[in-house]
Backbone as a printed PyTorch tensor [residue, N CA C, xyz], in Angstrom:
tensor([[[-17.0150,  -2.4960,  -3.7490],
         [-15.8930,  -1.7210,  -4.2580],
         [-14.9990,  -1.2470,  -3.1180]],

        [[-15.6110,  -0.7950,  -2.1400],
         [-14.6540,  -0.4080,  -1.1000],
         [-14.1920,  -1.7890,  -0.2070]],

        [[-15.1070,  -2.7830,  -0.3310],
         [-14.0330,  -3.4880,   0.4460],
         [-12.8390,  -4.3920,  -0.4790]],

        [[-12.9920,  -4.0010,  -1.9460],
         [-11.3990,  -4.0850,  -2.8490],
         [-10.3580,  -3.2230,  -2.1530]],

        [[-10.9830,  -2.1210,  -2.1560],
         [ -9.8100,  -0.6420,  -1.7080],
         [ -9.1750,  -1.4130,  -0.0910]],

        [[-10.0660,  -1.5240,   0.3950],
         [ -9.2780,  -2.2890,   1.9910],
         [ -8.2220,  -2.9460,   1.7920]],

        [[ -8.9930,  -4.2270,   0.5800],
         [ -8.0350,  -5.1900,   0.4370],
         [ -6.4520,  -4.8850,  -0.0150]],

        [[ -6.9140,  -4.0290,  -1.0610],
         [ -5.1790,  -3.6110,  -1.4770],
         [ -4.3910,  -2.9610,  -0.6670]],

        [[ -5.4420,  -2.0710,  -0.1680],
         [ -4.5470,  -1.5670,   1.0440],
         [ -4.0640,  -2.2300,   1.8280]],

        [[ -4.3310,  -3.1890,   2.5860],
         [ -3.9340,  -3.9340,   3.6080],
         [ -2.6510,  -5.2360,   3.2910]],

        [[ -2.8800,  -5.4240,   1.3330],
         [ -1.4560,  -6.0160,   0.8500],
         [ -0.7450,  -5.2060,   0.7610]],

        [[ -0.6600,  -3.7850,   0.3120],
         [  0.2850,  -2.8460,   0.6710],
         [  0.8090,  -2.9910,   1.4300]],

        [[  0.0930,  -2.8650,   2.7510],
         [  0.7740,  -2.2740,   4.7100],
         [  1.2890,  -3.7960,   4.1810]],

        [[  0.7720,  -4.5400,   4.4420],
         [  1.5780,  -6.4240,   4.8080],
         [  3.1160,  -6.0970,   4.1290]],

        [[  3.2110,  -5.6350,   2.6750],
         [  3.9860,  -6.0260,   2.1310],
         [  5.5050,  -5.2320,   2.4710]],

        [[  4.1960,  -3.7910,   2.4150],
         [  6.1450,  -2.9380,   2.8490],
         [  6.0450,  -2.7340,   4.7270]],

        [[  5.4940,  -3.3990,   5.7270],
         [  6.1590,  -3.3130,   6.6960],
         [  7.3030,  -3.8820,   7.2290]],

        [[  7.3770,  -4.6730,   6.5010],
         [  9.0680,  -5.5070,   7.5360],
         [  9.9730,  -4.0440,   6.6600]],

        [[  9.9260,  -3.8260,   5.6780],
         [ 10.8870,  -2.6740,   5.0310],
         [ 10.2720,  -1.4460,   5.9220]],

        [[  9.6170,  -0.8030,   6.0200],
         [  9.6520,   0.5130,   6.9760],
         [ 10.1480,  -0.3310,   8.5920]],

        [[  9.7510,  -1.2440,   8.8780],
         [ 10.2350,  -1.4570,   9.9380],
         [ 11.9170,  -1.5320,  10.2180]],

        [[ 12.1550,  -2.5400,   9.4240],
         [ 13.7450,  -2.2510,   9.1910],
         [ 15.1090,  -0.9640,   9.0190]],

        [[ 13.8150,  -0.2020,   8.0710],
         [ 14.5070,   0.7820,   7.7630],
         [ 14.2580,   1.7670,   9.1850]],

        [[ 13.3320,   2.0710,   9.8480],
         [ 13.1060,   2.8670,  11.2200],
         [ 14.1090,   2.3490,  12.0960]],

        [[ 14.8620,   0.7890,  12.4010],
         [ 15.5220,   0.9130,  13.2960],
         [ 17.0000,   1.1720,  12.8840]],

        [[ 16.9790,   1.1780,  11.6160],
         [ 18.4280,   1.6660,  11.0780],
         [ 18.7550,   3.0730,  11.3450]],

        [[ 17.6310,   3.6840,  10.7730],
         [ 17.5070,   5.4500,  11.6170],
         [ 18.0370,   5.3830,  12.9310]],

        [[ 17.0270,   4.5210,  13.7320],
         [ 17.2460,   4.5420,  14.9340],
         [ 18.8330,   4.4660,  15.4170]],

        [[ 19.3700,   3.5000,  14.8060],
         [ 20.6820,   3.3280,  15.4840],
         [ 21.4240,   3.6240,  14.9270]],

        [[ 21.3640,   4.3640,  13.3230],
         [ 22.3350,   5.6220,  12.9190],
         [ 22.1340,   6.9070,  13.7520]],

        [[ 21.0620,   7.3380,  13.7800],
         [ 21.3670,   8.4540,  14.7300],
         [ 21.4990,   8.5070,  16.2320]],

        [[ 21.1550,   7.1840,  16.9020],
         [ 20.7130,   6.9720,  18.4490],
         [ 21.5960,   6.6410,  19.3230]],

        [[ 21.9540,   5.7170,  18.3780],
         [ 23.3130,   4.3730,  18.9670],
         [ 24.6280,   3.8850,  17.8570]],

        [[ 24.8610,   3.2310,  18.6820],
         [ 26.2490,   2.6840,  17.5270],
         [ 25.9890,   1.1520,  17.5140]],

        [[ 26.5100,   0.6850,  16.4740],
         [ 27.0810,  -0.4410,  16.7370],
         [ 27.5590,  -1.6230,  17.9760]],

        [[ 28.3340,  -0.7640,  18.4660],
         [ 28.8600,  -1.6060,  19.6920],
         [ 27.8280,  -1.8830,  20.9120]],

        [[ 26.6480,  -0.2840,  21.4920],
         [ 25.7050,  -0.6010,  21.8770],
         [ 24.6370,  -1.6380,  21.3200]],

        [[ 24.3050,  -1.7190,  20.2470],
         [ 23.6330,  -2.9850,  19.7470],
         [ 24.4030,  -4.3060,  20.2530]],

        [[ 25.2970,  -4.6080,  20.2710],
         [ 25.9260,  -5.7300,  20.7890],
         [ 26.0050,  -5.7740,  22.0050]],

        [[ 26.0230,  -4.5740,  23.0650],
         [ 25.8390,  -4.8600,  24.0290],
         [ 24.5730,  -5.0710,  24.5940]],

        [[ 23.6130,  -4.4520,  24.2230],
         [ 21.9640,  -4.5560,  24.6120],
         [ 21.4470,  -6.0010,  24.0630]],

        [[ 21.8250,  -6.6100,  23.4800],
         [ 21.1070,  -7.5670,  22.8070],
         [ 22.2170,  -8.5100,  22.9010]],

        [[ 23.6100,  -8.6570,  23.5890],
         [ 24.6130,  -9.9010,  24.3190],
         [ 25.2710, -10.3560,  22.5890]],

        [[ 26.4250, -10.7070,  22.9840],
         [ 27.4230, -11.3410,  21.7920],
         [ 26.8420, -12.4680,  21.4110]],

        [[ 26.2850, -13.3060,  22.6460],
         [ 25.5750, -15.2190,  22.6300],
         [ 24.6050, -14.6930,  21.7860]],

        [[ 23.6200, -13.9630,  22.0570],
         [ 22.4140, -13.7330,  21.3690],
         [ 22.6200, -13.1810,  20.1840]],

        [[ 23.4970, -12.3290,  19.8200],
         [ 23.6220, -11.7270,  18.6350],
         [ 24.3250, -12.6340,  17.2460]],

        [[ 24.7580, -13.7230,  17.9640],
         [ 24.8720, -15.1170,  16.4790],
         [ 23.7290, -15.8900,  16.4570]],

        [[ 22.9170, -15.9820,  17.3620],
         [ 21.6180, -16.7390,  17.5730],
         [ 20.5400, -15.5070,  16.4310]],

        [[ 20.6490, -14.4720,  16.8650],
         [ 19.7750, -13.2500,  16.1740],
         [ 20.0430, -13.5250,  14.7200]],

        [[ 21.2760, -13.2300,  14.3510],
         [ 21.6770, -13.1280,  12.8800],
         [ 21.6870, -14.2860,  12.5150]],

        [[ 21.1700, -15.8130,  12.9480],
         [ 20.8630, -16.9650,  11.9710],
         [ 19.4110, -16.6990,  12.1010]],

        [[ 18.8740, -16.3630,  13.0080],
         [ 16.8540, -16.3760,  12.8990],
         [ 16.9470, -15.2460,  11.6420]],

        [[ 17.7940, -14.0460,  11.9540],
         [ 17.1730, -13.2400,  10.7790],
         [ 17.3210, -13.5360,   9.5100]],

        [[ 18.5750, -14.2960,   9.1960],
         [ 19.0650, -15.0650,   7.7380],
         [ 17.9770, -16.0330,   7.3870]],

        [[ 17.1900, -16.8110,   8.2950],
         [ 16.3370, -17.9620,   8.2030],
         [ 14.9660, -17.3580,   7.7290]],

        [[ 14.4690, -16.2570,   8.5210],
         [ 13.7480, -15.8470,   7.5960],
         [ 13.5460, -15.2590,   6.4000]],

        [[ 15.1980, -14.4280,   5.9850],
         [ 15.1690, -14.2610,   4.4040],
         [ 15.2030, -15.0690,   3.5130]],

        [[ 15.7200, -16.3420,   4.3040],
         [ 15.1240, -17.6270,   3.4970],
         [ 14.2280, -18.5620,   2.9370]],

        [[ 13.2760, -18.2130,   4.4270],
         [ 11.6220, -18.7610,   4.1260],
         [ 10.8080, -17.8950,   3.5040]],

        [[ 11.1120, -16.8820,   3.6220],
         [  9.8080, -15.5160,   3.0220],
         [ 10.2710, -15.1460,   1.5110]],

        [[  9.4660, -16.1060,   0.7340],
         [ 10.0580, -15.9680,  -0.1130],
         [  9.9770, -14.7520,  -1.2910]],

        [[ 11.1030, -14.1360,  -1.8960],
         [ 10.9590, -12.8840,  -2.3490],
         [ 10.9920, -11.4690,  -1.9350]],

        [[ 10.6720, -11.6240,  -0.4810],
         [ 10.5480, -10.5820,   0.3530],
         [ 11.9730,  -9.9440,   0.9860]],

        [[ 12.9600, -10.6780,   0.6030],
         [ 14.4410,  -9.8750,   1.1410],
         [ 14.3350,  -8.9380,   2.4760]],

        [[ 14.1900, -10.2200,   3.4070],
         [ 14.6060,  -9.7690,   4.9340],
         [ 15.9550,  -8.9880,   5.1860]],

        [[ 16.1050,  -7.5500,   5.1520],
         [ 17.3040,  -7.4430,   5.2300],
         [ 18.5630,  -7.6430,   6.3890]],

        [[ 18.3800,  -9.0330,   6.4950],
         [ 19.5410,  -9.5450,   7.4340],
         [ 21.1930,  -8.9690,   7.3310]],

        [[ 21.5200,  -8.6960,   6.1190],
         [ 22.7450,  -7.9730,   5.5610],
         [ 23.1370,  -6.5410,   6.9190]],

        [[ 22.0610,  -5.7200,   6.5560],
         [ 22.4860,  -4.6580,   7.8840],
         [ 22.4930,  -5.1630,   9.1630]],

        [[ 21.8300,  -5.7070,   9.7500],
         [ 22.4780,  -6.5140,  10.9600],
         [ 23.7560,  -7.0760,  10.9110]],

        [[ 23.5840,  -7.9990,  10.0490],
         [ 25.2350,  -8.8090,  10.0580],
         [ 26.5320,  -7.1940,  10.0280]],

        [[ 26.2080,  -6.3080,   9.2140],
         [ 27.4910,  -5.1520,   9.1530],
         [ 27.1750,  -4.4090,  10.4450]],

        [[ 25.9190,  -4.5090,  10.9750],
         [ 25.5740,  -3.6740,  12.3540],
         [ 26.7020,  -4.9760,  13.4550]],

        [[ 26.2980,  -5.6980,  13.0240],
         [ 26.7520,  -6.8710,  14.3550],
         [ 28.5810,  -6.6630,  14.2370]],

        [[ 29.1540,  -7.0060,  13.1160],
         [ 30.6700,  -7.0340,  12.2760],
         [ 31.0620,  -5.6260,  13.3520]],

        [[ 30.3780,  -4.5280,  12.7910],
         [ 31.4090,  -3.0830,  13.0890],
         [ 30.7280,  -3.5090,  14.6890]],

        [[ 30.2200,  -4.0260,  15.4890],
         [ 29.9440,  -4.0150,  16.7910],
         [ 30.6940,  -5.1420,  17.2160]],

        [[ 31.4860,  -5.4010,  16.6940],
         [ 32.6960,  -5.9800,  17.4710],
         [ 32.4410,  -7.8040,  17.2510]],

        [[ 31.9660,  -8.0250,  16.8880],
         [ 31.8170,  -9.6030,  16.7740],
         [ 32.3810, -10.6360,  16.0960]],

        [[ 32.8890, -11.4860,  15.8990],
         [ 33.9700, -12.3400,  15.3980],
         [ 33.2960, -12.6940,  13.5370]],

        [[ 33.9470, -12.0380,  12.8440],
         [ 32.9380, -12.2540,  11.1530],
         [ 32.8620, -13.5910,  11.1630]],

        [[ 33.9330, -14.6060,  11.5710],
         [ 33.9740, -15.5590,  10.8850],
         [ 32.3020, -16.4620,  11.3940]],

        [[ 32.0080, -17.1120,  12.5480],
         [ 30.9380, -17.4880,  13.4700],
         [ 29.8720, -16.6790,  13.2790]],

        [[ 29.9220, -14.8820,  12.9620],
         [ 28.9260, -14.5940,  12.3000],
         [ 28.6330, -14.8590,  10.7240]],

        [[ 29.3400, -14.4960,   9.6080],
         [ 29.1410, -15.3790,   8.7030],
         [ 28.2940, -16.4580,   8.3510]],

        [[ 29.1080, -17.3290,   9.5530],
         [ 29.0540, -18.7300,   9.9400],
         [ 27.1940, -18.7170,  10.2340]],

        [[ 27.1320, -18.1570,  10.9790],
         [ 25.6290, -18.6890,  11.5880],
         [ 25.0040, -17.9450,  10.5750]],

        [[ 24.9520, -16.7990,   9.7800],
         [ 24.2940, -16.4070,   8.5050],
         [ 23.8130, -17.4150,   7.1750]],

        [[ 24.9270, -17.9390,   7.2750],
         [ 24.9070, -19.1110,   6.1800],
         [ 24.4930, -20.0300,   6.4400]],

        [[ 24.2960, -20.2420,   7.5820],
         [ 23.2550, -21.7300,   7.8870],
         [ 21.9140, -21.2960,   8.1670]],

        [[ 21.9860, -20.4150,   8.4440],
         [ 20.0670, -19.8700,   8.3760],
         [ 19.6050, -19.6820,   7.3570]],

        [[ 20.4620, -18.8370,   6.3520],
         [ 19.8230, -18.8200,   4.5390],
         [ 19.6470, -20.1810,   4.2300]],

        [[ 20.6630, -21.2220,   4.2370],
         [ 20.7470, -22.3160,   3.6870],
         [ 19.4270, -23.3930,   4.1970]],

        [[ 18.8580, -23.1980,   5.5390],
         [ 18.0990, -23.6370,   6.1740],
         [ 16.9920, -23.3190,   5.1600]],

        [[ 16.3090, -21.8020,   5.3780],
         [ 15.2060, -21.0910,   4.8080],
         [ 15.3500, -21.7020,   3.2160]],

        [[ 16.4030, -21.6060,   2.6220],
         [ 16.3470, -22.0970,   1.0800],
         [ 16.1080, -23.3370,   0.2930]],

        [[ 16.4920, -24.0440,   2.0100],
         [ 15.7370, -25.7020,   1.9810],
         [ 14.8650, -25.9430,   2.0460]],

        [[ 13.8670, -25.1100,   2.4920],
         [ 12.4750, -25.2600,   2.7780],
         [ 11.5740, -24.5440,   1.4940]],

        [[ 12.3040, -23.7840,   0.9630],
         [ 11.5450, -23.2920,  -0.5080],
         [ 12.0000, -24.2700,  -1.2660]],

        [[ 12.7540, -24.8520,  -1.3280],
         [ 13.0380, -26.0420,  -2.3470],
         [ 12.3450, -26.9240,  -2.3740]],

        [[ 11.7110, -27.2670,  -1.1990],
         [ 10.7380, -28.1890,  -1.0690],
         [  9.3510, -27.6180,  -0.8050]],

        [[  9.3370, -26.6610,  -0.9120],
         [  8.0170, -26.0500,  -1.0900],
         [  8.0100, -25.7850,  -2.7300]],

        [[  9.0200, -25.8670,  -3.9740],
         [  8.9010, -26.1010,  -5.7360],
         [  8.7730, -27.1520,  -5.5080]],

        [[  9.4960, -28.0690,  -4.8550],
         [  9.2020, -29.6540,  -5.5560],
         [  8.2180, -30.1140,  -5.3220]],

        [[  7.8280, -29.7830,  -4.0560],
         [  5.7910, -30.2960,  -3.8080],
         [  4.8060, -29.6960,  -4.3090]],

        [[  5.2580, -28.4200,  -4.1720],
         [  3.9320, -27.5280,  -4.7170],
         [  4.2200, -27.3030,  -6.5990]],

        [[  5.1780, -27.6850,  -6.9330],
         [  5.4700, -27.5870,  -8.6180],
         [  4.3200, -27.8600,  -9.7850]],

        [[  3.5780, -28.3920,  -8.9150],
         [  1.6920, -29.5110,  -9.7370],
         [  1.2010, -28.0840, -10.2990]],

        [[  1.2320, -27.5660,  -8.8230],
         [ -0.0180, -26.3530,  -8.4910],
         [  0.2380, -25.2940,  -9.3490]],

        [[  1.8200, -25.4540, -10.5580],
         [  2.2190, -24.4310, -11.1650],
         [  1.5100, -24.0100, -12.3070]],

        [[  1.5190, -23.0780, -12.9610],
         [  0.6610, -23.7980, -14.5870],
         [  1.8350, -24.3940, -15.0790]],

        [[  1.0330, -25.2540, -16.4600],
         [  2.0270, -25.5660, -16.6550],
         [  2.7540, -25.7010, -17.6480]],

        [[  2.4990, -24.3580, -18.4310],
         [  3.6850, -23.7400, -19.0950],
         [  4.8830, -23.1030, -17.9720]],

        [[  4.7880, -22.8100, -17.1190],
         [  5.9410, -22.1530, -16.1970],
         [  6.2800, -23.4480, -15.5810]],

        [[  5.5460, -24.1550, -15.9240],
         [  6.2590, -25.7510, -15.4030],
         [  7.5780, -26.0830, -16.7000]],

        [[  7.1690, -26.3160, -17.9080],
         [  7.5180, -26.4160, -19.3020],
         [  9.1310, -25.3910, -19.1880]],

        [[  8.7020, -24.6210, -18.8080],
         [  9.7380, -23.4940, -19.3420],
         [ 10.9810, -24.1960, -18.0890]],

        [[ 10.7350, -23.9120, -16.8130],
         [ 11.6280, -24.5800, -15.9360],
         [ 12.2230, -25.9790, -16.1870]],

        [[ 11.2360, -26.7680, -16.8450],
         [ 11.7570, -27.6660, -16.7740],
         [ 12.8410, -28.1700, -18.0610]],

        [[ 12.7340, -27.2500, -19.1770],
         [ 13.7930, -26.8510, -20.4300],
         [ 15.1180, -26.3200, -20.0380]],

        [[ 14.8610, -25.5440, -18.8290],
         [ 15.8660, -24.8110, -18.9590],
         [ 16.9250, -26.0480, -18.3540]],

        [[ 16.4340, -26.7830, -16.9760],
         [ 17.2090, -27.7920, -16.1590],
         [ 17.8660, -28.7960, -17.2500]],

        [[ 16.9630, -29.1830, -18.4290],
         [ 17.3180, -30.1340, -19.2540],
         [ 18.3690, -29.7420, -20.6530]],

        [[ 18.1700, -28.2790, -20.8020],
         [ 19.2210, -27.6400, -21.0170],
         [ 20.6510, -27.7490, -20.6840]],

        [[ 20.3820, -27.6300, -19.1010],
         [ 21.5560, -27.5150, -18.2910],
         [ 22.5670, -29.0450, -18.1490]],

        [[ 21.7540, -30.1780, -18.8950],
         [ 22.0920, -31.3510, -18.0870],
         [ 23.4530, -31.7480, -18.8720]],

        [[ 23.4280, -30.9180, -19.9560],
         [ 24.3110, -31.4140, -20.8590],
         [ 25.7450, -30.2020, -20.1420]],

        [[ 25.5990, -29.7410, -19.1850],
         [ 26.2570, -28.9480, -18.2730],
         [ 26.4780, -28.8040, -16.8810]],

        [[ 26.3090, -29.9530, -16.1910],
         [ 26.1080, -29.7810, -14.3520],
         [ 27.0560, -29.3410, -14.3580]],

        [[ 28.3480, -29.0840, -14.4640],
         [ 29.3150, -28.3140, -14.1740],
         [ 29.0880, -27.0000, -13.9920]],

        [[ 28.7350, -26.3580, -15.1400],
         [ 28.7830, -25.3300, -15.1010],
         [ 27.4950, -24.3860, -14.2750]],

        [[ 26.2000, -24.9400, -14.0170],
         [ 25.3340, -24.9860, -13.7430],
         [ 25.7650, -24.8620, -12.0690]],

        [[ 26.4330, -25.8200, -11.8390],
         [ 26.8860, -25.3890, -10.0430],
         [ 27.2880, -24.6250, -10.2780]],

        [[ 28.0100, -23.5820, -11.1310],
         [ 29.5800, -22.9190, -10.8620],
         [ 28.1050, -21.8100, -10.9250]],

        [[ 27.4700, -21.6680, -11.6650],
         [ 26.7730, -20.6930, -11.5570],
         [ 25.7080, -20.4380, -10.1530]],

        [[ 25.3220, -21.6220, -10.0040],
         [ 24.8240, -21.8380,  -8.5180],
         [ 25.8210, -21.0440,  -7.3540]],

        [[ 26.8660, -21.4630,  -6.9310],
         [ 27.4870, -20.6470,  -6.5260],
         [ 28.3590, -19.2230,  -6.7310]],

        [[ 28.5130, -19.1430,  -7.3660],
         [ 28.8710, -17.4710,  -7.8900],
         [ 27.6050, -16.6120,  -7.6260]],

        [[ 26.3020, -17.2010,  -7.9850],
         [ 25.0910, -16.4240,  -7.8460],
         [ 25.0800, -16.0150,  -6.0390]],

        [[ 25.1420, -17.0730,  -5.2480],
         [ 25.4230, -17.0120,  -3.8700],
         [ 26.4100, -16.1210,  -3.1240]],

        [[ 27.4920, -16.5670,  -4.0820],
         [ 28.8990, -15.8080,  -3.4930],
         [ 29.1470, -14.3820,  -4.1870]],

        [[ 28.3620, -13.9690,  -4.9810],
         [ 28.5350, -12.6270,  -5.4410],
         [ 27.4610, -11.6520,  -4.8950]],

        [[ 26.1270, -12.0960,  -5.1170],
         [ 24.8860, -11.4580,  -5.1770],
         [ 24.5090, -11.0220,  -3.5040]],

        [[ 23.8970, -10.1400,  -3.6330],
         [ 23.1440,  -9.8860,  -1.5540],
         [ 21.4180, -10.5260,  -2.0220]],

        [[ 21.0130, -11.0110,  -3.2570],
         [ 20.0220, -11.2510,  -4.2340],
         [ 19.1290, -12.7200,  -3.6340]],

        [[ 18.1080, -12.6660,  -2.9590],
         [ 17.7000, -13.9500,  -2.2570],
         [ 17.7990, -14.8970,  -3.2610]],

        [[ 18.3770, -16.4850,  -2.8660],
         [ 18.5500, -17.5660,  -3.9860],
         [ 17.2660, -18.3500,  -4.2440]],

        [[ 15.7810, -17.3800,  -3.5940],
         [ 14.5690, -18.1870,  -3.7470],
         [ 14.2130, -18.5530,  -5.9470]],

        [[ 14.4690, -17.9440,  -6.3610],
         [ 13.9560, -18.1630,  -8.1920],
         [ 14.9160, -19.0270,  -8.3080]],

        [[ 16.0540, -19.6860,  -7.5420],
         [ 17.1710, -20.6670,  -7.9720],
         [ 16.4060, -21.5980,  -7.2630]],

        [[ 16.1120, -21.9060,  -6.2200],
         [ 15.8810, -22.7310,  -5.3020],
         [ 14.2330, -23.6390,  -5.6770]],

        [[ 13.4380, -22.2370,  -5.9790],
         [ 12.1640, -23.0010,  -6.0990],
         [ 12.0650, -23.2020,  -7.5520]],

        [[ 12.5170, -22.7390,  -8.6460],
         [ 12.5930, -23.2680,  -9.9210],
         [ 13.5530, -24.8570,  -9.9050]],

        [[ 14.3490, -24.5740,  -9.1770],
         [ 15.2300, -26.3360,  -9.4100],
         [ 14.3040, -27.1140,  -8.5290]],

        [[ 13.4070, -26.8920,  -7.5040],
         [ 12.5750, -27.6420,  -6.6120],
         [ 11.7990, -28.0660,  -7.9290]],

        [[ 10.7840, -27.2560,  -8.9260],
         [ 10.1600, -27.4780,  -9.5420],
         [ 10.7050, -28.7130, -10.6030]],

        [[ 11.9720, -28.3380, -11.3650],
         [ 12.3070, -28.9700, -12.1330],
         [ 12.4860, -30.3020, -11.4010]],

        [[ 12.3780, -30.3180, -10.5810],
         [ 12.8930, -31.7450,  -9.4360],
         [ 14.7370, -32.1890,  -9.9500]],

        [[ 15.1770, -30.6510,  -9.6130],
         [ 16.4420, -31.0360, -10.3260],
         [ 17.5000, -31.3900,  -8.7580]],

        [[ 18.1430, -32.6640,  -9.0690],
         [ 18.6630, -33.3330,  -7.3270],
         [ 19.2800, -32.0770,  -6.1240]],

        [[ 18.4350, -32.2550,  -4.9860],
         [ 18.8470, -31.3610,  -3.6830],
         [ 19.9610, -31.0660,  -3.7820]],

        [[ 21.1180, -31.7830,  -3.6770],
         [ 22.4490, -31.4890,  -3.1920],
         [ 23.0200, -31.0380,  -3.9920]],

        [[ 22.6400, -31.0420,  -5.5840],
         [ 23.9120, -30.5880,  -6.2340],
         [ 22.9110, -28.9010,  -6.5680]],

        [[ 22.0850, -28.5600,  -6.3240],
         [ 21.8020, -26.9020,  -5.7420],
         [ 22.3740, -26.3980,  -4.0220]],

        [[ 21.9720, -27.2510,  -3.4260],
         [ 22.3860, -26.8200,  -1.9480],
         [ 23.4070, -26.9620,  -1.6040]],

        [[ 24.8380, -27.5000,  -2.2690],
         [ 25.8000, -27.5680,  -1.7870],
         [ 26.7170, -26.7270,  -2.1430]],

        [[ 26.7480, -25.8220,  -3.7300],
         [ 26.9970, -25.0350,  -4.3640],
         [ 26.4960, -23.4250,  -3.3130]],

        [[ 25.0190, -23.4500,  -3.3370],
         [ 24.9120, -22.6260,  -2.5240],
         [ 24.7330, -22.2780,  -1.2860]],

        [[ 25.4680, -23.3040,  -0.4340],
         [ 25.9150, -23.3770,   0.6300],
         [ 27.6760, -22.5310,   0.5780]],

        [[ 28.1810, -23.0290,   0.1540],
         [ 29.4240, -22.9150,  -0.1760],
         [ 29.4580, -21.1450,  -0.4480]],

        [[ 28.3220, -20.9960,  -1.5940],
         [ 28.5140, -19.2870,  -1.9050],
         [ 28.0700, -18.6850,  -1.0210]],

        [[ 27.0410, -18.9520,  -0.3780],
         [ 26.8780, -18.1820,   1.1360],
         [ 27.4390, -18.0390,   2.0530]],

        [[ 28.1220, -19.0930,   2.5590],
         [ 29.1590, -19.0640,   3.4070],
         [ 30.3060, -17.3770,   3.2040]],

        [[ 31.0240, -17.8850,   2.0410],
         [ 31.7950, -17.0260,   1.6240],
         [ 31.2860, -15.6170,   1.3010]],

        [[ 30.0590, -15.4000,   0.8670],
         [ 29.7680, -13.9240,   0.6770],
         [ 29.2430, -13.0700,   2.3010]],

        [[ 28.7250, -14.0240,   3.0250],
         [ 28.1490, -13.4850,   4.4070],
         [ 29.5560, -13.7230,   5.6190]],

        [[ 30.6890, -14.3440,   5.0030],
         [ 31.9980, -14.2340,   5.7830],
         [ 32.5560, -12.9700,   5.5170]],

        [[ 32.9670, -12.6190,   4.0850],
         [ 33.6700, -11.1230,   3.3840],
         [ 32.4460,  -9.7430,   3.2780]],

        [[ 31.0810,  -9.8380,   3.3300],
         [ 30.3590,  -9.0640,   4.2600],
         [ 31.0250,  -8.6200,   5.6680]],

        [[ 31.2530,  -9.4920,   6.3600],
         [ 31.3140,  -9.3090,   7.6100],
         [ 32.7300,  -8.5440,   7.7500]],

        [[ 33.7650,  -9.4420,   7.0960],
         [ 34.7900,  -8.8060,   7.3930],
         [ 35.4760,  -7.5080,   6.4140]],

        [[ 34.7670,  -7.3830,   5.2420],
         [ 34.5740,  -6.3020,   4.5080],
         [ 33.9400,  -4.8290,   5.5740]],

        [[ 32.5660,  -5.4860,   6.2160],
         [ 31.7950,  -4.1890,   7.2990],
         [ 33.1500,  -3.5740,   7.8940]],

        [[ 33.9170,  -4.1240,   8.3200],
         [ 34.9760,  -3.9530,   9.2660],
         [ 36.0570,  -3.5010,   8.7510]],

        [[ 36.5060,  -3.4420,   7.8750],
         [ 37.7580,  -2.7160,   6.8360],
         [ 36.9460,  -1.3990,   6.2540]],

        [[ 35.5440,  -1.2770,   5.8640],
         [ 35.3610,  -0.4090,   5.4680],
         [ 35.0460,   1.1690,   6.6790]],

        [[ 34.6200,   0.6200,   8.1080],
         [ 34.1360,   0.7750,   8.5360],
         [ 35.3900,   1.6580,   9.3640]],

        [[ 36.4750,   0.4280,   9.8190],
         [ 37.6370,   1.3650,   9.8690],
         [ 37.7990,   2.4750,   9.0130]],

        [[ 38.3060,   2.0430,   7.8810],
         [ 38.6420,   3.6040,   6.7510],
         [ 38.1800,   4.6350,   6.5070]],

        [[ 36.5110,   4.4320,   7.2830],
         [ 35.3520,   5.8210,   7.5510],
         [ 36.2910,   6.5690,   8.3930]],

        [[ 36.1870,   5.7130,   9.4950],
         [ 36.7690,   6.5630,  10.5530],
         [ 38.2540,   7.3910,   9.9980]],

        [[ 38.7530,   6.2290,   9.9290],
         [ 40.2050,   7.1310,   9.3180],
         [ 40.1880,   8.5180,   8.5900]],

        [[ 39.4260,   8.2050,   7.9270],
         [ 39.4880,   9.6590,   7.2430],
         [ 38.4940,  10.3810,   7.6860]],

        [[ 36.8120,  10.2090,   8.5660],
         [ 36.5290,  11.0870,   8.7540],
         [ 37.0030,  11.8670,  10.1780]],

        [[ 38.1040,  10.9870,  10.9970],
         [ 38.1260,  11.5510,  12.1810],
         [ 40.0680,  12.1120,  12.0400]]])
């Protein structure tokens, strides 16, 4: 019995440390530092290299919502070009989301398989719709901060074709982790404006 109690405990700590961790250095550099020091301690070169590793892992971990988002607005209001940051955001999600896609389409056996059944209705549903089905693919990307892993590994499952999921949400990532960036920076100004 007590070594159950360990066990849960120890999926607990696993599960919420990247979140207390995250959230401690946000403290940290709301009350410590600014922005612009983060960009300088950690270099402009390194800080588009940083914000695609951190996008890449909200991509591979799946469900777990790495919050790469506050970096990218930490990096934006610290002076860094949105567009190339964006830029390298969206190819690290898109990376990580490739690899859950192919972690549904291989591992899809191992599903039961009624949650096989159900995924695979819904794709065949959709077929009488690829149109609209991308449009939703991307809007989900380009609207949401919402990891695209339940899009990614359900169409892996359905074995529904790579490109016409990854190119849609390529496209919406791009654009939502570009107007992130340059959104951080309009809003970020107008703080100041009015609070100073």
């Amino acid at each position: 019995m007590n070594n159950v109690k360990k066990k849960d405990w120890m999926r607990v700590f696993i599960s919420t440390a990247p979140f207390l961790f995250f959230a401690g250095i946000s403290i940290y550099f709301y009350f410590y530092s600014s922005p612009e020091q983060l960009v300088e301690w950690v270099g402009v070169e390194n800080s588009y290299f940083l914000i695609f590793v951190l996008a890449l892992l909200g991509g591979l971990t799946t469900f777990s919502g790495v919050p790469y988002h506050l970096v990218l607005i930490t990096l934006a209001i610290g002076g860094l070009d949105p567009l190339p940051l964006g830029l390298s955001a969206a190819v690290g999600v898109i990376l990580g989301d490739t690899t859950s896609y192919f972690v549904g389409y291989s591992g899809g056996e191992v599903m039961p398989s009624r949650v096989q059944r159900i995924v695979h209705r819904v794709y065949i549903y959709t077929d009488g719709y690829p149109k609209l089905l991308q449009v939703f693919f991307f809007s989900f990307a380009a609207l949401t901060p919402i990891s695209n892993d339940f899009i990614v590994i359900s169409a892996g499952i359905a074995k529904y074709p790579f490109w016409k999921v990854m190119i849609p949400l390529a496209f919406g990532n791009l654009i939502f982790n570009i107007t992130l960036a340059y959104f951080a920076i309009r809003a970020y100004g107008l703080l100041q404006g009015v609070l100073l």
